[in-house]
C-alpha positions, 0 to 999 in steps of 0.5 A: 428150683434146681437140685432136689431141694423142696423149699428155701431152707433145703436148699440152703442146706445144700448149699452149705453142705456142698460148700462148707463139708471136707471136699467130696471125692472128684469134686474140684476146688480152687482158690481164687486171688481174692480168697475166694472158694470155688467147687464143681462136681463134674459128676453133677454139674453142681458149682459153688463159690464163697468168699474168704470169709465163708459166705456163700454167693452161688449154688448152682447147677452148670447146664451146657452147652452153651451157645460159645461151646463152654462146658461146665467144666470149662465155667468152672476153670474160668470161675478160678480165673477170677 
């Protein structure tokens, strides 16, 4: 299981925490077209998305680098993108 988390639940809250708390100092926030939500804390390479309506879909951590040369920045950019 990524991040610290040791069962589900925690994971959740995580997730939660990320997602829904005030934006953390040096993460990174877009609204995507749709509404959508996206952060990134490049300190971590935690990334996360929801919806307009505050459900989340992803909780992650980027792991580059990748074969075509992205980093977890650049996934990041391109999730704003959409």
């Amino acid at each position: 299981m990524e991040f610290a988390a040791k069962t589900a639940d925690e994971y959740e809250k995580m997730a939660e925490k990320f997602m829904y708390d005030a934006l953390p100092s040096g993460v990174k926030e877009c609204r995507r077209s749709d509404g959508g939500i996206v952060r990134f804390d490049p300190a971590t390479a935690a990334f996360g998305t929801m919806s307009k309506e505050r459900r989340i879909y992803t909780y992650m951590i980027v792991l580059p680098p990748y074969p075509d040369g992205k980093t977890a920045e650049s996934y990041y950019v391109e999730a704003c993108k959409k």
